[in-house]
C-alpha positions in Angstrom: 58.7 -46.4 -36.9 61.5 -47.1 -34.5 59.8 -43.8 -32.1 57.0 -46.1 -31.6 59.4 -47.9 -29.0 60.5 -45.3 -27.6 57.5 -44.2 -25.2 54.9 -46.3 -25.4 51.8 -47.2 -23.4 50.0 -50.6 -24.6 47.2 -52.7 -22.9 47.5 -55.7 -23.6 44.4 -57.9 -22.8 45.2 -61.4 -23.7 41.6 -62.8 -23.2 38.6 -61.3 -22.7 38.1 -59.2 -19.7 34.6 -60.1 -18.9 35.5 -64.1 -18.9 39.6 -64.2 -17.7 41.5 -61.6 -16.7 42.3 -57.9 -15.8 43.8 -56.3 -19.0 47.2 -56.3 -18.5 49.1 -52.9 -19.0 52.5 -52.9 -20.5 55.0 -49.1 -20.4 57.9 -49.5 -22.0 59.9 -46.3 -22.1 63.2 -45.3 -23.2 64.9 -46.7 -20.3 64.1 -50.0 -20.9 66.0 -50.2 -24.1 68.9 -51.8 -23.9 71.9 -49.7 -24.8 73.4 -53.1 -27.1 75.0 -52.0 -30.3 73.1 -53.3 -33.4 75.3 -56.4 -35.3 76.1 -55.3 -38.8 76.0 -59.1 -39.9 73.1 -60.2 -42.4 72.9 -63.3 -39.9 72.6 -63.6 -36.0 75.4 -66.9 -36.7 77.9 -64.8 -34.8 76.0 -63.6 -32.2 75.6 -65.1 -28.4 73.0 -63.5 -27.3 69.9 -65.2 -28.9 72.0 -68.3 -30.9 69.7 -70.9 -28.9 66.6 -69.2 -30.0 64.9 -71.2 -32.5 63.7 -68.3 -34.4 60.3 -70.5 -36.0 60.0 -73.7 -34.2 57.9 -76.4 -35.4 54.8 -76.8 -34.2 54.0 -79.6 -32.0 51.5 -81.8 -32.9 51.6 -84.2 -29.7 49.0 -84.9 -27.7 48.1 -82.6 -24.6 48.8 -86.0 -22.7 52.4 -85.7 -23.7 52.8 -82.2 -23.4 50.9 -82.7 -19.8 52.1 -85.9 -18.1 49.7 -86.7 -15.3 46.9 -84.9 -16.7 43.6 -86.0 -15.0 42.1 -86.7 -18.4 41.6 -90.3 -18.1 39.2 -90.1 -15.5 37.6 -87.0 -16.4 37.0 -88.0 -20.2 37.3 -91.9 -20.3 38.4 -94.1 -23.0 40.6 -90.5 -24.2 43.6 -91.0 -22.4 46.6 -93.0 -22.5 46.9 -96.2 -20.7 49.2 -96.3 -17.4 52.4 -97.7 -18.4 53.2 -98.8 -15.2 52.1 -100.3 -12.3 53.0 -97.5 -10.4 51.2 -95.0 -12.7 48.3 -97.3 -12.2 48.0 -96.7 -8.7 48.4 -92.6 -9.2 45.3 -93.1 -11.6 43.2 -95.1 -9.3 44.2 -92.5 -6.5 43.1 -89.8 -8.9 39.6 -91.5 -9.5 39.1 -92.0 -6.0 39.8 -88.4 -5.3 37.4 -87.0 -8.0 34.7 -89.1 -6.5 35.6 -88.6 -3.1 34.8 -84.8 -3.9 31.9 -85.6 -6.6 29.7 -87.7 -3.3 32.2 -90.0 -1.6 33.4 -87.7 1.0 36.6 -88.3 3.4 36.1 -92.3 3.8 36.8 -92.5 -0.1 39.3 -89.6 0.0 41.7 -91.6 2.5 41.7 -94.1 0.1 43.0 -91.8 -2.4 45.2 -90.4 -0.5 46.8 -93.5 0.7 47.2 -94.6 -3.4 48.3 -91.7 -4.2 50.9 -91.3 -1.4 51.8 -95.1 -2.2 52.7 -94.3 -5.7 54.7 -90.9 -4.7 56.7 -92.9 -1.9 57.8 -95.4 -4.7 59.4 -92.0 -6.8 56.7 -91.5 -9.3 56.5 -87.8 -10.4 52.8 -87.5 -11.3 52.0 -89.1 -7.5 54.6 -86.7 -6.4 52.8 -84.2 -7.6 49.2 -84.7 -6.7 50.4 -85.6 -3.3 51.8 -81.5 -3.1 48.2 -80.7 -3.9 46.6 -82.5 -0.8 49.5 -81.0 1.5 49.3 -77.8 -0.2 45.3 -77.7 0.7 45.2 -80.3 3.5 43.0 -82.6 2.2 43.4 -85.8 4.5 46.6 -84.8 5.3 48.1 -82.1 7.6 48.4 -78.7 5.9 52.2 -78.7 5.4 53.8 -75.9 2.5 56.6 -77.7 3.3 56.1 -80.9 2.4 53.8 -79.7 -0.5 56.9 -77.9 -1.7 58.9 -80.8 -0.9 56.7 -83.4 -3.6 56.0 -80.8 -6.0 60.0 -80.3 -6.8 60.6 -83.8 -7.0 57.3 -83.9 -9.2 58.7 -81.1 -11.3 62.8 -82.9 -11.6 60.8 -85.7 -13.2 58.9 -83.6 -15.6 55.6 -83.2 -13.9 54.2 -79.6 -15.7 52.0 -79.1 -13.8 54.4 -79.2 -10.7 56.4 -77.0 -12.5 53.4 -74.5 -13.0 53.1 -74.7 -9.1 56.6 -74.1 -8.3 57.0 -70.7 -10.6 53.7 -69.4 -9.1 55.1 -70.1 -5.3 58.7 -67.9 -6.6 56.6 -65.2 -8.4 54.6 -64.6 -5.0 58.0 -64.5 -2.9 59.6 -62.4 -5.6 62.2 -64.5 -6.1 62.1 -64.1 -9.9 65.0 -65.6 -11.0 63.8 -68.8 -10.1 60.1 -68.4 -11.2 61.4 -66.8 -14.9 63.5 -69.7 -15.8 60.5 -72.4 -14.9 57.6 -69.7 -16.8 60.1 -69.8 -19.8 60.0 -73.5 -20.2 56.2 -73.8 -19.6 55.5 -70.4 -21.9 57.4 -72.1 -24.6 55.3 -76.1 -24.3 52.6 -73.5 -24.8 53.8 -71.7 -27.9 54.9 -74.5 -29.6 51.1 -75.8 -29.3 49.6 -72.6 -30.8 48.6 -72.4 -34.4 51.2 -71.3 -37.4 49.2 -68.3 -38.7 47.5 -66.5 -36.2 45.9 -66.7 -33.1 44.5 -69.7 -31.3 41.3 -69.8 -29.6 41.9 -71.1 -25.7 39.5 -72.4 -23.4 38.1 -69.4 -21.7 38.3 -70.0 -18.1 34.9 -68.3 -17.0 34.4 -66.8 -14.0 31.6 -68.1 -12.1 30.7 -64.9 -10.4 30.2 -60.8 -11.3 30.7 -60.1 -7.6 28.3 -61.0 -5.5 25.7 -63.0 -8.0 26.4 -65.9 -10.4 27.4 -64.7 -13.9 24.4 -66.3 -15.6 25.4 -64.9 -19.1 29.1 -66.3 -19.2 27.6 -69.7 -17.7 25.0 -70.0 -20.0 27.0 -69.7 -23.2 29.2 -72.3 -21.4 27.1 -75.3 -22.0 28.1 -77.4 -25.0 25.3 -78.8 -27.3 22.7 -78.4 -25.1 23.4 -74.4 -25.0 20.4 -73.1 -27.4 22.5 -70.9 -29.1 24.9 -74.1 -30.1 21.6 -75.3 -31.5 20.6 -72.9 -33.7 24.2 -72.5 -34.9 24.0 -76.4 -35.2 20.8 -75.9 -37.8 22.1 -73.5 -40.0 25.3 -75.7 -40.3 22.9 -78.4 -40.5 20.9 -76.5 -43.5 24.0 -75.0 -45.4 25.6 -72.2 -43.3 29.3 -72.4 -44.3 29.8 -69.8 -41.2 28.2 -71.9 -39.2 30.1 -75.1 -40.1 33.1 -73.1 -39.5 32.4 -72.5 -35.6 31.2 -76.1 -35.1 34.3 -77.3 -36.7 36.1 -74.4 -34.0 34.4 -75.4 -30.9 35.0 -79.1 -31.5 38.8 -78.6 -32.6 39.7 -77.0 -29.5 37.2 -77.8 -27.1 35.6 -74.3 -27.2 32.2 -73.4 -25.3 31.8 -76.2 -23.0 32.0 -78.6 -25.9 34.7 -81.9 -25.7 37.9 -81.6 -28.1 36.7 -84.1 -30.9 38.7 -83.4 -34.0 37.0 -85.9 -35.7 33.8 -84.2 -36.0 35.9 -80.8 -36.7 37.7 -82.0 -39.5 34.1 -83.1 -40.9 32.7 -79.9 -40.5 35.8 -77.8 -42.1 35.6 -80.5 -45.1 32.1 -79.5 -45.2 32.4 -75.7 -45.2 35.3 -75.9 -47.6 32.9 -77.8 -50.2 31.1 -74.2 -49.7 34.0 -72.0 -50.5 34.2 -70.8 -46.5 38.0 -69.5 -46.9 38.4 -70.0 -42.5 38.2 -73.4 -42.8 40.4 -73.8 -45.7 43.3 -72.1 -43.6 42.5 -73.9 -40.7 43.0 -77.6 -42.9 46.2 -76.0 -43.5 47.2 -75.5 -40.2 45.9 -79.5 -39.3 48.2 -81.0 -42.2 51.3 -79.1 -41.6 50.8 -80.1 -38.0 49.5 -83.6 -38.4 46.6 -83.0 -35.8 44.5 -86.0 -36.5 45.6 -86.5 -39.9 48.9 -87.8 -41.3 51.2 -84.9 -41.7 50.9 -83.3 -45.3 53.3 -79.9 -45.7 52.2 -80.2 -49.2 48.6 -80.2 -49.0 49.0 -77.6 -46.2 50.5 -75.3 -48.8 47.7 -75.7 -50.9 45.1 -75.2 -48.7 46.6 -72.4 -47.4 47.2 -70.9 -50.8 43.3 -71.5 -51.5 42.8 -69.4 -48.4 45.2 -66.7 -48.6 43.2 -65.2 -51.7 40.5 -64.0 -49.3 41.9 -64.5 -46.0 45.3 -62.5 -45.5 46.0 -64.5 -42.5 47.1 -67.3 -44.4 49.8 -65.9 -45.9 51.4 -66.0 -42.3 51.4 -70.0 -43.0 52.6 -70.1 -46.5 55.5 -67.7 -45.1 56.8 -70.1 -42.0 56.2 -72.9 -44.7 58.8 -71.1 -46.6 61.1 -69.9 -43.9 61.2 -73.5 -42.9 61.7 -75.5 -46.2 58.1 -77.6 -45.9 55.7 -78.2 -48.8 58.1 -76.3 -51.2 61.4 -77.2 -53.3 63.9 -75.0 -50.6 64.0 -72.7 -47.8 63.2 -68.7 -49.3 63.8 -66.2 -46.7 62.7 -63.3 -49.8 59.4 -65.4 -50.6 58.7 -65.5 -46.9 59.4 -62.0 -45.8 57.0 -60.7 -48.9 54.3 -63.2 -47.4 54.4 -61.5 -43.7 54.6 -58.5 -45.7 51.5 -58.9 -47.4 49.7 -60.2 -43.8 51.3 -56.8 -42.0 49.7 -54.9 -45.1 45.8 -56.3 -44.0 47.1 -55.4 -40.1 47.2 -59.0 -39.7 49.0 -59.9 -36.0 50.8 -62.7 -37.1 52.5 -60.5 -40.0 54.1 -58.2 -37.5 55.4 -61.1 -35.5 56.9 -63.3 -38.4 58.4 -59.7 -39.5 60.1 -59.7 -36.0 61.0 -62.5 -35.3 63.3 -62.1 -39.2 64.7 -58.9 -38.2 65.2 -60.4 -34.5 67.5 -63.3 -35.8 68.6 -61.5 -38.8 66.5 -64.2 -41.1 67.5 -63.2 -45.0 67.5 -59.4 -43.6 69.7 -57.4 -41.9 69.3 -58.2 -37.9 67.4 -54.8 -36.3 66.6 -55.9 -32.3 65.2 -52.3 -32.3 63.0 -53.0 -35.4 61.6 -56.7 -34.2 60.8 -54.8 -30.6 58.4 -52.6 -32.7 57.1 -55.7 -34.7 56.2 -57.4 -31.4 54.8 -55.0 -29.5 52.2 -54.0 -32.6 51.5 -57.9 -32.4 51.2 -57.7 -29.1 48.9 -55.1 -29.1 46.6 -57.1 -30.7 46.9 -59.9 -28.4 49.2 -62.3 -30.1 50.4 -64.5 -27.1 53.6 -65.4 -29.4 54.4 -61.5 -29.3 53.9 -61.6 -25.4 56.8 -64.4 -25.4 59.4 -62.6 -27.6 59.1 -59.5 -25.2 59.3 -61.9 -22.4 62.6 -63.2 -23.6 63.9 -59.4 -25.0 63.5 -58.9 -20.8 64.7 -62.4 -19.8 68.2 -61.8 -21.7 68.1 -58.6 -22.0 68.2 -58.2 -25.7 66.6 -55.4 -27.4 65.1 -54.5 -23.6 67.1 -53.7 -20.9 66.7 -57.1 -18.6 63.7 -56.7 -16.4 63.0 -60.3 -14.8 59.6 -59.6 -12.8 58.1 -58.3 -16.1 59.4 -61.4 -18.3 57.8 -63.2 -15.0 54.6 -61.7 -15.9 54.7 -62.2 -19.3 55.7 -65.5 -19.4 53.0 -66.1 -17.0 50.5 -65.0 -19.3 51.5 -67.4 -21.9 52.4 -69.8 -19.7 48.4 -70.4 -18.6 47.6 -70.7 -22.6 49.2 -74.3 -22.4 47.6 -77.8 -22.3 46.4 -77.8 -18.4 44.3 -75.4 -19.2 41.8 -77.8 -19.7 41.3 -78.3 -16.1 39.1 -75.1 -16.4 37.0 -76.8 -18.9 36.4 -79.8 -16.6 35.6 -77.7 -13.7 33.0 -75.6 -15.5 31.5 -79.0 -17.4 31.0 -80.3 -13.6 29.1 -76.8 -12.2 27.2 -76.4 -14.8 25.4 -80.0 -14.1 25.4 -79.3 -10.3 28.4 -81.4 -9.3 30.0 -78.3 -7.2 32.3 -80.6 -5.1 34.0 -82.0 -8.4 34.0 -78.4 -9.4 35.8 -77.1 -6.3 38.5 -79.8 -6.6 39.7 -78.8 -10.2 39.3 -75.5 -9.3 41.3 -75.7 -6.5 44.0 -77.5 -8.7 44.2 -74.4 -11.0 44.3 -72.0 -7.5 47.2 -74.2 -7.0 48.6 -73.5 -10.3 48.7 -69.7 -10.0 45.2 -69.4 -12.1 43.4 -66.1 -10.9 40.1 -67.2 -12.1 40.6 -70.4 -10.5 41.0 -68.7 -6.7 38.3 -67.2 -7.5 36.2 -69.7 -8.6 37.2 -71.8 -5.9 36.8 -69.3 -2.7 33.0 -68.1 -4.6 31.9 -71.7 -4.4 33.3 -72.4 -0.5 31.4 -69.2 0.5 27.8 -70.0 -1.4 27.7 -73.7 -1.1 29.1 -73.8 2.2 28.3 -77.5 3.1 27.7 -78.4 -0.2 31.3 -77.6 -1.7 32.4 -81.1 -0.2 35.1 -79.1 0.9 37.3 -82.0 2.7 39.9 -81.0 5.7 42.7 -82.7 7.3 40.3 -85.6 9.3 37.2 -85.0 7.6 34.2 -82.4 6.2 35.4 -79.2 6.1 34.7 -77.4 9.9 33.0 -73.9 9.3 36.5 -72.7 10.4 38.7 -74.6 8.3 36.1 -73.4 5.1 36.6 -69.7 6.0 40.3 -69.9 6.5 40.5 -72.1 2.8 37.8 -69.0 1.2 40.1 -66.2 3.0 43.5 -68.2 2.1 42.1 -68.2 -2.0 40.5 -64.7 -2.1 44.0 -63.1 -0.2 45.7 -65.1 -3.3 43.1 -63.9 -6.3 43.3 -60.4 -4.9 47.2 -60.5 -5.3 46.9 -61.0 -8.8 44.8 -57.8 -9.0 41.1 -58.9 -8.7 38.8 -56.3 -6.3 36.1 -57.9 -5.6 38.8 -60.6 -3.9 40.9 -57.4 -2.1 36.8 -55.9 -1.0 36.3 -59.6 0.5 39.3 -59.6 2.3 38.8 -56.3 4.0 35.2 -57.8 5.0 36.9 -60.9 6.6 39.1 -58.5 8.5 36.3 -56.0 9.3 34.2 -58.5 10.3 36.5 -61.1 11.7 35.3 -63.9 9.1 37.9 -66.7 9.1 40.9 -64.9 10.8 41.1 -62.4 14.1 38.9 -59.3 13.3 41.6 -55.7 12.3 40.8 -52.8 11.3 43.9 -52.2 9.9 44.6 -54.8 7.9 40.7 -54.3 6.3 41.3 -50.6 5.2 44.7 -51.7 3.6 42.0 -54.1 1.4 39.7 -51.7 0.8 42.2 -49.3 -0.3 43.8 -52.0 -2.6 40.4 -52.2 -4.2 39.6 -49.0 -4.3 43.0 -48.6 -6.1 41.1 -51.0 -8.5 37.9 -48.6 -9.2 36.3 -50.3 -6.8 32.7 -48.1 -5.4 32.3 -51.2 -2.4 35.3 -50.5 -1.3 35.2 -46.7 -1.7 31.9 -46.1 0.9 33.3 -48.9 2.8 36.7 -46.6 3.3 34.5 -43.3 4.0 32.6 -45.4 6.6 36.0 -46.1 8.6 36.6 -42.7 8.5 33.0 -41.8 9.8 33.9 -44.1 12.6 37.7 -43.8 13.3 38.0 -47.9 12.3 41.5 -48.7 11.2 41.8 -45.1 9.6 41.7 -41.7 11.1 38.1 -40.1 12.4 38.0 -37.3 9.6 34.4 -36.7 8.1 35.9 -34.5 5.2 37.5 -37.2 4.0 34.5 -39.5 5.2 32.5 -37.1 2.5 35.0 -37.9 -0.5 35.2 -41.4 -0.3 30.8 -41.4 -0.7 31.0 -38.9 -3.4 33.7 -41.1 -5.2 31.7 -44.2 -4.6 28.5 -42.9 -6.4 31.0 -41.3 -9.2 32.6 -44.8 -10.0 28.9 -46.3 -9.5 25.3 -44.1 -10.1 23.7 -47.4 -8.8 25.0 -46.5 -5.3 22.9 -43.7 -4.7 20.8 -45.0 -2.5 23.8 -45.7 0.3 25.5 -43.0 -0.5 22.6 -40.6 -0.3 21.8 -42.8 3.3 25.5 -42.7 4.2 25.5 -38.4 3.5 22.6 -38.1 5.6 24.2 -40.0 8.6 27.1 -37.4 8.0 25.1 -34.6 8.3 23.5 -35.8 11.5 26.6 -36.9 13.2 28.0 -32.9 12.2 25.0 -31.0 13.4 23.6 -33.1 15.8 26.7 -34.8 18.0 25.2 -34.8 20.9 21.7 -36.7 19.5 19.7 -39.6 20.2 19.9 -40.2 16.3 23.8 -40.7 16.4 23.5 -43.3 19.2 20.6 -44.7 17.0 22.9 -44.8 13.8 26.1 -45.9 15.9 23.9 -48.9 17.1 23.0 -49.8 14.0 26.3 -52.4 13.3 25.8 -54.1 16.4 21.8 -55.3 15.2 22.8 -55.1 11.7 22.9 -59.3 11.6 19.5 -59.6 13.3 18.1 -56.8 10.4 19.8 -58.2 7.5 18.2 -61.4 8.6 14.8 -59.7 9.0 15.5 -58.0 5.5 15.9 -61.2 3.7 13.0 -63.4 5.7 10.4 -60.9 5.6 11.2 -58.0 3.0 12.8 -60.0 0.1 11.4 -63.5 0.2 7.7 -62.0 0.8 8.3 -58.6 -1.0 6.6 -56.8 2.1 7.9 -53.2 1.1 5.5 -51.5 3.1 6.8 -52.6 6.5 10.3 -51.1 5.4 8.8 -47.7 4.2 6.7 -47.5 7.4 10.1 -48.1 9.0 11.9 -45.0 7.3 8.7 -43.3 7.7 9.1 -43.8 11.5 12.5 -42.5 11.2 11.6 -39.5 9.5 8.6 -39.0 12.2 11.1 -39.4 15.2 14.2 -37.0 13.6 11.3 -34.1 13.0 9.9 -33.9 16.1 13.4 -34.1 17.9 14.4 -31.2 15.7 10.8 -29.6 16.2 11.8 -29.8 19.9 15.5 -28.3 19.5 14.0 -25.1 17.9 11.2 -24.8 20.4 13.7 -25.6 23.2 15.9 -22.9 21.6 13.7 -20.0 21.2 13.8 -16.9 23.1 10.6 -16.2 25.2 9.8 -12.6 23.6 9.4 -14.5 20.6 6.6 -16.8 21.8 3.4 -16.2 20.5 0.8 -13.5 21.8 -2.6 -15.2 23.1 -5.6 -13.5 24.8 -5.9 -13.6 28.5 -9.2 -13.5 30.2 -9.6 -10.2 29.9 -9.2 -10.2 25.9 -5.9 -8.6 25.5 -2.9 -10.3 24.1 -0.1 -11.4 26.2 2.4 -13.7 26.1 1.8 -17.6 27.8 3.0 -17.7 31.5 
């Protein structure tokens, strides 16, 4: 077992590609063991090196509000917050309103307001007006664009326990690679995260979704997205409604955690599990476990936890991952029993059950009632891990953060912490964001989104830059005196996109080598757009591929080499059969620009760029709005017309004179034309 640490390649998708993230890909190979002898004790008492690890820490049953001071959920779900406690804190939440409906249809009148509340509240040393004041610097919303200053309000936001500062502050180190900082803040955040997750397996997140495939909204994601009026939510609703104990289960799912565009009522969960358990539905027995050993909207109950999860564990082996920290930890049951626990995990590891191998690890990481094996709990968590446990994620994050069991490796216990770290309560923002686009409010949308950018949320720049380039005008997108100019929009999309493509999303790297290329929102360079497209391409990206063998065609940014002009097409239509069309075009301009240099057809392609504005405009007017397809075929038809009779010409032109035809002269007899 211990081999499968030695060389090992694991990807380790946290969420869902399609909806989050790229999958992230973790090697561990023998050099990143650490060399550490393994402690002989049957305790970890006498070692250092992980003695302020709580080896299974209670889960938190406060409020996101508490574990998220400052959250905006006040004003975006009334009558659900906490009230300000002081006067202060009033004016930060007023300032917040303002803000929201400054970008929801006030504009930059209402937004000044805000801005002067908010900036009120910071002056006077509150840490969530601290905060939100680093936002508007940070994006220069009524207030000069200053990283400085937004740097400035978000530490002091952060010293008095603003998370969400703190969030901001880890992303700005990981970018500058100054890791030691950026691991140390990710920690602290990945661990309010943990500490929020459920006991025996898993917990279901909101999904931020990505708006966009590309170039077109991602209709499918979007429309699964809308709550109860989503028509599958519906039917699901009906067969609850009608008996389904599966489908009582969901409901009770999507409501607990605010899942699929729906608002966290755990209220109406709790009904629907006590409904589906009346049917024998074992996920909902385990999950009422899980509520009363964490006191989530009941009074806490360790011993009616046990039971329920007892009554679940003989069809669901998950449970027994609950019964086995209720052990470990003394809850529900007469004394703490190491033996009893480790034979619970046991039995989850036996059904491949993730949360098995990560209880397992955990023991044999802090030597609980077994003998302490780092080597052995490294195993345990990458096998969780594998399976996407975001607890397993966090052990391996601190093996590399201390260096024990991993040689240290501080940029990937960044990364992983990072990972975790965006599972925790401001997550929610996403939720908001999405519940706004989805009923048209774009400019609410593209404030919270722009939040999360700030946050170090992929999806989020994204989101954000997709919405500043399609809405344009209609983003509300607010500058430093007013509505966005068409300047100051670019140089916000370009500013989001350069940060999204960072993180390893192509489609952002592809539009940043088209702002170069083209000169969209920054001074136009060649160079700077093939490194792009070759960062996309590095990505799998076909776009960026026939864009990279059209700056070799032309010598743009990369060297004039048609060979390699050639490879970068082929590729293209390799990675995507759907290109064919281009690529076949793209080919065919090759083969003219070899054989015929010296053309009217290469001047005709090389022109091409310079009217290609004035075409594309033509193409969408009159081709796809009226769906006049004859015009363009009679087009390509010309084309074909004018390149055959130029190579007609060539041949004639070319000929030798004894091999002209033989015609009759006047007096009958064949000779050739004069």
């Amino acid at each position: 077992m211990r081999r499968f640490c030695y060389t090992l390649l694991v990807v380790l998708a946290l969420l869902p590609l399609s909806t989050i993230s790229r999958p992230f890909v973790l090697i561990l190979t023998p050099d990143d063991l650490s060399d550490a002898a393994q402690p002989s004790s049957e305790s970890s008492a006498d070692s250092g090196d992980t003695s302020d690890w709580d080896e299974f820490g209670d889960s938190d049953a406060r409020l996101d509000d508490e574990l998220d001071p400052g959250s905006w959920r006040p004003i975006l779900e009334p009558d659900s917050g906490p009230e300000p406690k002081t006067e202060d804190e009033a004016v930060y939440y007023s300032g917040v309103a303002k803000m929201i409906a400054a970008a929801s249809s006030g504009g930059p009148r209402v937004m000044e307001e805000a801005a002067s509340e908010i900036e009120a509240a910071a002056t006077a040393g509150n840490p969530l007006a601290q905060s939100a004041l680093g936002f508007l610097y940070e994006t220069g919303m009524m207030r000069e664009k200053n990283k400085a200053k937004a740097f400035m309000y978000h530490y002091f936001a952060t010293d008095g326990g603003n998370t969400q500062s703190k969030m901001v502050l880890a992303y700005t180190y990981s970018r500058q690679d100054m890791h030691d900082k950026a691991v140390v803040l990710y920690a602290e955040l990945a661990e309010i995260a943990v500490n929020s997750f459920l006991i025996s397996k898993d917990s279901p997140v909101i999904e931020p979704v990505r708006l966009h495939n590309g170039a077109e909204e991602n209709k499918e994601a979007l429309r699964k997205s809308r709550g109860e009026e989503d028509e599958d939510f519906q039917i699901l609703e009906y067969q609850a409604q009608k008996g389904n104990a599966a489908a009582m289960y969901k409901i009770g799912i999507f409501y607990y955690f605010g899942l699929r565009g729906l608002r966290r009522d755990r209220a109406k969960a709790l009904l629907w599990f006590l409904k589906a358990v009346e049917k024998g539905e074992p996920r909902s027995m385990e999950l009422l476990g899980e509520i009363y050993a964490r006191g989530a909207g009941v009074e806490r109950n360790y011993t009616k936890a046990l039971e329920w999860l007892t009554l679940a564990s003989q069809r669901l082996p998950s449970a027994y991952n609950g019964m086995g920290y209720l052990y470990v930890k003394g809850y529900g049951v007469e004394k703490k029993n190491y033996t009893k626990a480790k034979e619970y995990f046991e039995k989850a590891v036996a059904h491949e059950e993730a949360g098995g191998h990560y209880n397992l690890g955990v023991m044999y990481l802090k030597g609980v009632g077994v003998k302490r094996d780092v080597k052995l709990a490294c195993n345990y968590f990458i096998m969780a891990a594998k399976e996407g446990q975001p607890k397993a994620f966090y052990q391996l994050a601190k093996m590399f953060h201390t260096g024990v069991g991993l040689k240290r490796n501080l940029p990937m216990a960044t990364a992983l912490y990072k990972l975790v770290a965006e599972r925790g309560p401001w997550i929610s923002l996403s939720r908001w964001a999405l519940e706004s686009y989805l009923k048209g409010d774009v400019g609410k949308a593209f404030l919270l989104y722009s939040r999360m950018a700030e946050l170090g949320y992929e999806v989020a720049q994204s989101n954000a830059a997709w919405i500043l380039d399609k809405y344009r005008e209609r983003s509300m997108c607010i500058g430093e005196s007013g509505f966005c100019t068409d300047a100051e929009r670019l140089q916000r999309a370009h500013s989001l996109w350069w940060q999204a493509s960072e993180q390893g999303n192509e489609h952002a790297a592809l539009l940043i080598g088209d702002a170069y290329y083209y000169g969209r929102g920054t001074e136009r360079d060649y160079d700077r757009a093939a490194k792009a497209y070759m960062h996309a391409k590095s990505q799998s990206n076909a776009q960026a591929m026939f864009n990279i063998g059209y700056m070799h065609e032309h010598g743009q940014g990369l060297p004039f080499d048609l060979h390699l002009a050639k490879r970068n097409y082929d590729q293209a239509l390799e990675t995507d059969p759907a290109a064919k069309l281009p690529v076949t075009l793209a080919l065919t301009s090759l083969w003219i620009r070899k054989n015929y240099a010296s053309s009217f057809l290469v001047d005709l392609i090389d022109s091409l760029p310079e009217v290609y504005p004035k075409v594309e405009a033509w193409v969408e007017n009159v081709i796809m709005e009226e769906g006049n397809a004859t015009i363009l075929t009679l087009f390509i038809c010309l084309l074909t017309v004018l390149y055959l009779r130029e190579r007609q010409r060539r041949h004639v032109a070319a000929a030798p004179e004894a091999a002209l035809p033989l015609l009759p002269n006047e007096h009958g007899v064949l000779a050739a034309p004069h």
